[in-house]
C-alpha positions in Angstrom: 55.5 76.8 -2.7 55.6 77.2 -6.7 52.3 75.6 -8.0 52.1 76.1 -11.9 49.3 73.8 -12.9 45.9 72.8 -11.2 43.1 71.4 -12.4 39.5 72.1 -10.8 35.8 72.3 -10.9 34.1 75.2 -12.3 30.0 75.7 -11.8 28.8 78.8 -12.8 26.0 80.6 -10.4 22.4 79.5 -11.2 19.4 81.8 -12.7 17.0 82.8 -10.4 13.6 81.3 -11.0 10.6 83.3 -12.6 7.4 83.8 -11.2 3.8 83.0 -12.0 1.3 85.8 -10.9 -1.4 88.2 -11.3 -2.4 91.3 -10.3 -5.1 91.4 -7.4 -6.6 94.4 -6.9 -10.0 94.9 -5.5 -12.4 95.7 -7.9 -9.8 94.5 -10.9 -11.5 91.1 -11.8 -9.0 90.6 -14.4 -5.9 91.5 -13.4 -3.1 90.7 -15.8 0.0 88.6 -15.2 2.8 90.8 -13.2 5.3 87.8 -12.8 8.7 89.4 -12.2 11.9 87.5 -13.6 14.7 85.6 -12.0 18.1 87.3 -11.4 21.2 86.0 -13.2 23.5 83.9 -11.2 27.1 84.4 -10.7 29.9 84.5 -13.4 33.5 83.0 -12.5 35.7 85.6 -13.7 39.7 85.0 -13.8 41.4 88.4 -13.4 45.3 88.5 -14.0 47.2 90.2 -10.7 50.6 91.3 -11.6 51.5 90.5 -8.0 51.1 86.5 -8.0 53.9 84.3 -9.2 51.9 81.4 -8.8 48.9 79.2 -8.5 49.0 77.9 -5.3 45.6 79.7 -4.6 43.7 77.5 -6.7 45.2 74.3 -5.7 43.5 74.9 -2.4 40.2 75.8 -3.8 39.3 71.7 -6.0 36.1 73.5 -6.5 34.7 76.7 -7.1 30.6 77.6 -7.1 28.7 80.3 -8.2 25.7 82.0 -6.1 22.4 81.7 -7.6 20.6 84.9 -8.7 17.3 86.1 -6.5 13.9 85.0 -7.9 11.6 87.0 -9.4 8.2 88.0 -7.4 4.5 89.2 -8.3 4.1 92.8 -9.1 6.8 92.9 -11.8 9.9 92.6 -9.9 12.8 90.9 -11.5 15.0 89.7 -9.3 18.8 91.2 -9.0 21.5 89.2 -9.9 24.0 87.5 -8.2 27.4 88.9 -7.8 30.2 87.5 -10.2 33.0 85.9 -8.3 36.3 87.1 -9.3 39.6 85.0 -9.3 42.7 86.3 -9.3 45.7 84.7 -11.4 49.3 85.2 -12.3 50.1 87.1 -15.8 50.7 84.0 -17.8 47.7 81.5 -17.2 46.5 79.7 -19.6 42.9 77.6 -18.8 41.9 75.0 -21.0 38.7 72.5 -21.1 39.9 69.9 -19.5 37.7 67.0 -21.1 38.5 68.8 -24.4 41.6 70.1 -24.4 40.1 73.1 -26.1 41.8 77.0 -24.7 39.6 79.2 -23.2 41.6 81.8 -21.9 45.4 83.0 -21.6 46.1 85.5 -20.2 48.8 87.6 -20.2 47.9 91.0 -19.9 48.0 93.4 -16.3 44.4 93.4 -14.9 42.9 91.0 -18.1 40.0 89.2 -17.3 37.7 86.4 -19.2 34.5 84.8 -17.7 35.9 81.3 -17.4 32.5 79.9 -16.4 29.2 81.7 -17.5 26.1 81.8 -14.8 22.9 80.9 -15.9 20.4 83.3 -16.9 17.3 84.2 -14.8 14.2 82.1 -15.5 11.0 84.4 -17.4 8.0 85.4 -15.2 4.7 84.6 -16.5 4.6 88.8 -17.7 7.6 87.7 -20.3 5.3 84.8 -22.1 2.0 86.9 -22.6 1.1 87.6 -26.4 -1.8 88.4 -27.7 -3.5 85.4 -28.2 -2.7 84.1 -24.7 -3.2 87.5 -22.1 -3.1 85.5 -19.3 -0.3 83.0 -19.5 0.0 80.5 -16.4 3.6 79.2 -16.6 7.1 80.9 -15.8 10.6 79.5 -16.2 12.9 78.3 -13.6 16.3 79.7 -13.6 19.3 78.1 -16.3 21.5 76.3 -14.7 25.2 77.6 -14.8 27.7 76.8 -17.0 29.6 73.3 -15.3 33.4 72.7 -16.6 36.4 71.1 -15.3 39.3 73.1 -16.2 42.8 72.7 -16.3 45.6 75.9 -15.3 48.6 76.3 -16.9 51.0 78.7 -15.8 53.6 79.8 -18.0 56.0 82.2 -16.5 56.7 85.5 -18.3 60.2 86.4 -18.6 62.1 88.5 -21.2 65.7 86.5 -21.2 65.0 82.6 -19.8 68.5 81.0 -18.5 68.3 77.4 -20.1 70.5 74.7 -20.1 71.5 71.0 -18.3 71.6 70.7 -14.5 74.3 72.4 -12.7 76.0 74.6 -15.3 75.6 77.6 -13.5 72.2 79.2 -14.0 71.0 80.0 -10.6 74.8 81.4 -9.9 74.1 83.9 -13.3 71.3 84.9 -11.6 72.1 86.2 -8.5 75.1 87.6 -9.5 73.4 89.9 -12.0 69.9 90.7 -10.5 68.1 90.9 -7.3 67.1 87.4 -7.2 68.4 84.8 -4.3 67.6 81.4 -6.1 68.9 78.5 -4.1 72.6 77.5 -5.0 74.6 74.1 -4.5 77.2 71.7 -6.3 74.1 68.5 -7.6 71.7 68.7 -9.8 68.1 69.8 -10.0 68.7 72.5 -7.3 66.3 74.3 -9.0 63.0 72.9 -9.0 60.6 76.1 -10.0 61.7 79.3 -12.1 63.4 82.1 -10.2 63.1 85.6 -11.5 64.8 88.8 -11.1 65.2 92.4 -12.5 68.4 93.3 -14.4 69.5 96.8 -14.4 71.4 98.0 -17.4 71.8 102.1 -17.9 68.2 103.4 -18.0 66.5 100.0 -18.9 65.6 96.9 -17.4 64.3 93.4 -17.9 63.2 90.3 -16.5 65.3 87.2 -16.2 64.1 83.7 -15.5 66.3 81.0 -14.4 64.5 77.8 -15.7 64.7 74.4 -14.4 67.3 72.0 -16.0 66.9 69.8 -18.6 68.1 66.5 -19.1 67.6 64.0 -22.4 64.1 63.3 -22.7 62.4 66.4 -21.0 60.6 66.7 -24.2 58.8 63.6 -23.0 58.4 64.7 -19.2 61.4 63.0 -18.2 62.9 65.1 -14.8 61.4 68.5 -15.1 61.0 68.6 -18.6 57.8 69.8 -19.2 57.4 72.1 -16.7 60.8 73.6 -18.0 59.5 73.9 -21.2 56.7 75.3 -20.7 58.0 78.4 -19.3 60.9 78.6 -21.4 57.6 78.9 -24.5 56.9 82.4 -22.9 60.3 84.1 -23.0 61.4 87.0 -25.7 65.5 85.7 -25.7 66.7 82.3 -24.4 70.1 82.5 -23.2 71.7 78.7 -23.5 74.3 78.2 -20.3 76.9 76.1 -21.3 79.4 74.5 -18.8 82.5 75.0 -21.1 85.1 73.5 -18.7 83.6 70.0 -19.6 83.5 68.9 -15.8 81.4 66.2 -14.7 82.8 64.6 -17.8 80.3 66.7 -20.2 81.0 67.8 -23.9 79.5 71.3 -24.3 78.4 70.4 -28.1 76.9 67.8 -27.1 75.0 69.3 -24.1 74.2 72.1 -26.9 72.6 70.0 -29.2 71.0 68.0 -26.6 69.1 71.1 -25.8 68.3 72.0 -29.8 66.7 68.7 -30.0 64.6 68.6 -26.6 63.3 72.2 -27.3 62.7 70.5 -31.1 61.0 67.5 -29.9 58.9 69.7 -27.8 57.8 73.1 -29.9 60.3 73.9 -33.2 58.3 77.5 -33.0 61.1 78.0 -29.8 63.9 77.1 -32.0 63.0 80.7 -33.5 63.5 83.1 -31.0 66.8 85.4 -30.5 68.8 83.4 -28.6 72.8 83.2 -27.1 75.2 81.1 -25.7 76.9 81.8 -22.5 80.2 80.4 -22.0 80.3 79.7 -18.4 83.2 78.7 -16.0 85.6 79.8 -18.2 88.2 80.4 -15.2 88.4 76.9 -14.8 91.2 75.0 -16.9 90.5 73.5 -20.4 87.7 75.7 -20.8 89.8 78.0 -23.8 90.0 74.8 -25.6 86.8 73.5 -25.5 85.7 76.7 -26.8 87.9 76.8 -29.9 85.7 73.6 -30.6 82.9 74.7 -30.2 83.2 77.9 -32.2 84.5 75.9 -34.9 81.6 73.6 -35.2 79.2 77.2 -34.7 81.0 79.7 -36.3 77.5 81.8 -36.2 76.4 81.9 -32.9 76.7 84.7 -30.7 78.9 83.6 -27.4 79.8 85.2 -24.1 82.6 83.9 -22.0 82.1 84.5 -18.5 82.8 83.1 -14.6 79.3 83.3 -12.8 82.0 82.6 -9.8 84.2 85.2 -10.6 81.6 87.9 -11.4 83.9 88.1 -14.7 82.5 89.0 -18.4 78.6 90.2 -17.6 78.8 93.7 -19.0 79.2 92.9 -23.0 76.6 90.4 -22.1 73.6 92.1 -20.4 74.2 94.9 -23.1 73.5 92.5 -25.6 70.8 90.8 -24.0 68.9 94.6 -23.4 69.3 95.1 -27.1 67.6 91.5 -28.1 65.3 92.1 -25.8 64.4 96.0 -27.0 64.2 94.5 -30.7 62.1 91.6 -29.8 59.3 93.9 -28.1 59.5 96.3 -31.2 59.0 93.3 -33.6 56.0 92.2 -31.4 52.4 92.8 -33.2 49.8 92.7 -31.0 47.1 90.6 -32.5 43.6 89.1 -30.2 44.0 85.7 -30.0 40.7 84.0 -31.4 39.9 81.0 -30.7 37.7 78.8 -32.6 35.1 76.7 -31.2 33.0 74.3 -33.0 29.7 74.6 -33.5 27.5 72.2 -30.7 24.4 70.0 -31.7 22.0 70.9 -30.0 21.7 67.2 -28.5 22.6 63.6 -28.7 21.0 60.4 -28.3 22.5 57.5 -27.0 21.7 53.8 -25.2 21.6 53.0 -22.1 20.1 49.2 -21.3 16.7 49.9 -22.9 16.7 53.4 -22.1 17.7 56.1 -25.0 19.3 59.0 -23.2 19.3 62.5 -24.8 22.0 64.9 -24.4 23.4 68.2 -24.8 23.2 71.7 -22.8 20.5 73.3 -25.2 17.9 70.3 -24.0 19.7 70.1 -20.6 18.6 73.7 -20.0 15.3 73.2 -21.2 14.4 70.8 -19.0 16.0 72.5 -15.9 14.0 75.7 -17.0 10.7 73.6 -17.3 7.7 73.5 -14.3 6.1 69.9 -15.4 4.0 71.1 -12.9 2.3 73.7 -15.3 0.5 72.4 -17.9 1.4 75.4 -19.9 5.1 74.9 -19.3 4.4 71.3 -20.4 3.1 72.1 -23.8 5.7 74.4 -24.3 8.1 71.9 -23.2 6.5 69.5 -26.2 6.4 72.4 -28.7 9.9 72.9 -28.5 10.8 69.4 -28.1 9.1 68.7 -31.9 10.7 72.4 -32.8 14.0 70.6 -32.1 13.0 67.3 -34.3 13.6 65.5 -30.8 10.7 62.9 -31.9 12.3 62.2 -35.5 15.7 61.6 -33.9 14.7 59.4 -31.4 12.9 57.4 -34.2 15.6 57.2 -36.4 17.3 55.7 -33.3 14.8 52.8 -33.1 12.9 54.6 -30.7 9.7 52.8 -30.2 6.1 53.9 -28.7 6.1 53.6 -25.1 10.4 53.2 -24.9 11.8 54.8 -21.6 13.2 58.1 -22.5 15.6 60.5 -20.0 17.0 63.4 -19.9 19.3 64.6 -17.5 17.3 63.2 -14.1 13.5 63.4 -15.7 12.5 60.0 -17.7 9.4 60.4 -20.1 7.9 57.8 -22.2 8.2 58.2 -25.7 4.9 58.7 -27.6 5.5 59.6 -31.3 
């Protein structure tokens, strides 16, 4: 089954917590603080495997959870961290933020990986807060929660040469007749539903040939299989455009032609750029000679091949040519890092609920998932870097009044400025 775009849920592992403790000793009356830290929990890591052709495997998954990292303990032991969970994807992925929209990863490259969904770091033990005005410090953190995400994978199939064009022109035939492929084959449309691949063999080179799904007017909109069409056919070095030129099932091959131009137009004019061909196919069957005097009259420029995917007639000129765009296209290539820009976060947000003003935003999310409001220490931190934060002031400006009911995340606090 060809899956080539999920969407799922993403929690990273949380940290470990930290611990509160001090050394006993006998005959130490004052042993100092040896709480160890917490562990950092898991990472979800996507790792490209050459071997996968789709993403089927994370269909099945809806949701994936990292493990948390072990706490720390008294006599300054950090706890270890959690392993990172590794998931394996097709070369071609692409994973964006699915409430954003915003890319985090693709990836294209054999063996590439990107942490997808970070785990929370591991709480401090009471050790990590003593200074010199406070030896004895009786608060430690609990663990960050990890990072939580719902994303949304794209796979866009590499291919050197894609095979595009209408439904039932001959695509799947070209295929098989010229690599190692076996796509499925019959006289109606849409008999393709995914991409096929296979190798072609030309002298002492090779490349990769992808026969796309057809288009029909309107795939630029998601009409048929339009976008899932296009979306592959963004990936490829060369697109090769089959053309029926026999005109059967009453078709103009101009027409069909431009049809294409402007649904690969509508949809990304960047694709309107690459090296590209027209193949000429069914040419053995009658009225095909004529129709292609038309067309090469209206585009004189363009590069045709007449063949018979039937016949097994005309592929030699043709794969030679298509080795050489393909060679030129990977020598014009300039490997550049894709960086991606991400805006800058505040560290929270206020808004109203009823009477309630609810704050919001990871940065004050963690801190109060990291807090023990059972230690008055961690409490008065808590405040300090609440007012650190201008917390208070916001909330004012808000309309905030003394005594109004305040929450964040599950805790609700009265507010007392």
């Amino acid at each position: 089954m060809f899956v080539d775009e999920v969407t799922l849920k993403l929690v990273g592992g949380k940290g470990g917590d930290g611990c509160t403790s001090f050394r006993r000793e006998k005959f130490v009356a004052y042993g100092g603080p040896n709480g160890g830290n917490g562990g950092r929990g898991s990472n979800i890591i996507f790792k490209t495997d050459k071997s996968l052709r789709t993403l089927i495997d994370l269909k099945m998954m809806k949701l994936i959870k990292g493990d948390k990292g072990t706490n720390g303990s008294g006599s300054d032991k950090n706890g270890a961290s959690a392993k990172d969970i590794i998931i394996k994807v097709p070369m071609g992925t692409v994973v964006t933020n699915a409430s954003t929209g915003e890319v985090i990863a693709d990836l294209v490259k054999e063996d590439e990986e990107k942490i997808i969904a970070s785990g929370g770091r591991g709480g401090r033990g009471n050790k990590a807060f003593a200074t010199n005005e406070n030896k004895a410090p009786m608060m430690s953190e609990l663990g960050q929660p990890g990072e939580e995400l719902e994303i949304k994978c794209e796979l866009k199939m590499l291919a050197d040469v894609g095979l595009i064009g209408l439904p039932n022109v001959g695509k799947s035939t070209i295929l098989s007749m010229i690599t190692n492929a076996t796509p499925k084959i019959a006289p109606y449309h849409f008999t393709t539903l995914s991409p096929n691949l296979g190798v072609v063999k030309i002298y002492d080179s090779e490349f990769v040939m992808a026969d796309l799904p057809g288009l029909i007017e309107g795939a630029s909109t998601g009409l048929g299989l339009g976008f899932k069409f296009l979306r592959h056919a963004s990936r490829t070095k060369v697109l090769a455009h089959v053309l029926d030129m026999s005109g059967s099932e009453n078709r103009d091959p101009i027409v069909d032609y431009e049809l294409i131009l402007n649904e690969i137009k509508a949809y990304d004019e960047n694709l309107l750029n690459k090296k590209s061909v027209v193949i000429a196919n069914k040419m053995d069957i009658e009225g095909s000679k004529d129709n292609l005097i038309l067309f090469k009259k209206k585009y004189p420029n363009i590069k045709v091949f007449e063949i018979s995917a039937v016949l097994n007639q005309g592929f030699k000129e043709l794969l030679v040519y298509l080795n050489k765009l393909v060679k030129e296209s990977l020598e014009e290539e300039i490997s550049e890092e894709v960086v991606y820009k991400y805006e800058k976060k505040e560290p929270f947000k206020i808004t109203k609920e009823g009477n309630i003003f609810v704050i919001s935003g990871k940065e004050i999310e963690d801190l109060v998932a990291m807090t023990r409001f059972d230690e008055e220490e961690s409490l008065n931190r808590f405040i300090r870097v609440t007012k650190a934060m201008k917390v208070d002031e916001a909330l004012e400006e808000a309309g905030a009044k003394r005594g109004d009911e305040v929450k964040i995340s599950d805790y609700f606090f009265n507010f007392k400025y």
